[in-house]
N, C-alpha and C positions, 0 to 999 in steps of 0.2 A: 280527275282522280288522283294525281300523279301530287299536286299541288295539297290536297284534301290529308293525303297521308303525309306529308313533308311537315305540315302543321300539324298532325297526332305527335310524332318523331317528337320536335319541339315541344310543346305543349308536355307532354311524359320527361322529357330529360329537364325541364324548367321544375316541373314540380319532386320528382325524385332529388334533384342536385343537393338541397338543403338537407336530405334526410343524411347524408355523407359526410364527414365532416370534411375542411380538410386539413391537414397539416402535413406542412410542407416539409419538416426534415424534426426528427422527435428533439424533445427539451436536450439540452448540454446539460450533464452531471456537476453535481455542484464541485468547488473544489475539496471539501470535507467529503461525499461519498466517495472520490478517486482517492483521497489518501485513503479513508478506511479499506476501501477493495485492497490498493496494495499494502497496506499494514497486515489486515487480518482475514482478506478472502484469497491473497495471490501467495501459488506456490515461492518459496523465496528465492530456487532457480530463472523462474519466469521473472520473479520483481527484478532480477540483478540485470535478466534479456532486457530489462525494460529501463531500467536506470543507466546500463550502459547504451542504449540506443540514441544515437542522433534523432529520433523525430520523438523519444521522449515531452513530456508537457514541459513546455519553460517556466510555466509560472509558479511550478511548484519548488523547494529547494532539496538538491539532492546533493549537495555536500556529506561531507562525511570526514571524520576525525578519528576515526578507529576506536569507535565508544570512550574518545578521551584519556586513552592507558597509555600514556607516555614512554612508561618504564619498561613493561614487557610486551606494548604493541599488542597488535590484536592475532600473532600467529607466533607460535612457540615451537618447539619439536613435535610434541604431544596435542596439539590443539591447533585449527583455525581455525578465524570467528570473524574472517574478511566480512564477509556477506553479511552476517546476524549482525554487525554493527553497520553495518550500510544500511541497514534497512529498521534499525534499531534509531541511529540517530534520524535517518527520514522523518520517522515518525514525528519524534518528538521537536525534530525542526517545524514541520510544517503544522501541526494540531497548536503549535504556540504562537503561529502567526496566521492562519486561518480566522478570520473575523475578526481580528486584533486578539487574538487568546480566548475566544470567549469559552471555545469547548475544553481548554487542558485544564484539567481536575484530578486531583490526586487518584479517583477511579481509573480515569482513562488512564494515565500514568502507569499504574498497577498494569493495568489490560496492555500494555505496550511493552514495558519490563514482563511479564509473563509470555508474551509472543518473542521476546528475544532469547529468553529460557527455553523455550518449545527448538525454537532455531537452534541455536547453540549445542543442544541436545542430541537436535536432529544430525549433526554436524560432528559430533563425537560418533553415532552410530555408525559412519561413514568410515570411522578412522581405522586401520589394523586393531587387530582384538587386543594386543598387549598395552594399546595406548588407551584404550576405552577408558580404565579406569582415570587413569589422570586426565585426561580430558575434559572426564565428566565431572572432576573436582574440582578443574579449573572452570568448566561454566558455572560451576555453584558458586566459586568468587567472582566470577565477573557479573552474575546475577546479584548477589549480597551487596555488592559494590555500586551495583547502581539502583540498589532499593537504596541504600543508604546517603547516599553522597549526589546519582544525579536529579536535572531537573528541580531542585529546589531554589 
């Protein structure tokens, strides 16, 4: 009897196993879904926890140049925009060399310059009320400034 049900046992877990799938650990995210997440679904406190972390992705580049503003840097009295350019040039470092370039297109572009506008913004609201305003004049040049000038 004992023998009799040891073969049912068998017999059931042989023919259920296939209905199962298995997969052993889920797909790895491509490198273009990771930048999008931290481009345009990650808060930009979280992105900076994440760019400044050691177990950060290496393969991605997360240099940064202060959106390239030489002359008044990317922090003034009235305004910093450390992070909105950290996360600003992320972007457009990595979506240019993702597939060899295949995704950077003047849309995406737009969609990256506008999420550095959102930041920037967000970033002025943060500041004492009496600097809000210039602040927020100053993200409007550094928004104009790199619709105009970067990335081409």
């Amino acid at each position: 009897m004992f023998n009799v049900l040891r073969a049912l046992v068998v017999t059931t877990g042989v023919l259920v196993s296939p209905l199962i799938p298995f997969n052993p650990s889920p797909p790895l995210a491509s490198p273009k879904a990771i930048v999008d997440t931290l481009v345009f679904a990650t808060p930009l406190q979280r992105f900076i926890d994440i760019a400044s972390s050691p177990a950060r992705n290496r393969t991605l580049d997360w240099k940064s140049d202060g959106c390239s503003a030489p002359v008044i840097r990317s922090t003034g009295r009235t305004f910093d925009f450390t992070s909105s350019c950290r996360r600003h040039d992320f972007g457009y470092r990595n979506y240019k060399r993702i597939d060899s370039g295949i995704y950077w297109t003047e849309p995406l572009r737009r969609r990256i310059d506008d999420k550095f506008s959102v930041d920037m913004h967000d970033a002025c609201r943060m500041r004492p009320r009496l600097d809000h305003l210039t602040c927020t004049a100053w993200a409007n040049i550094f928004y104009r400034t790199v619709r105009t000038y970067a990335g081409i």
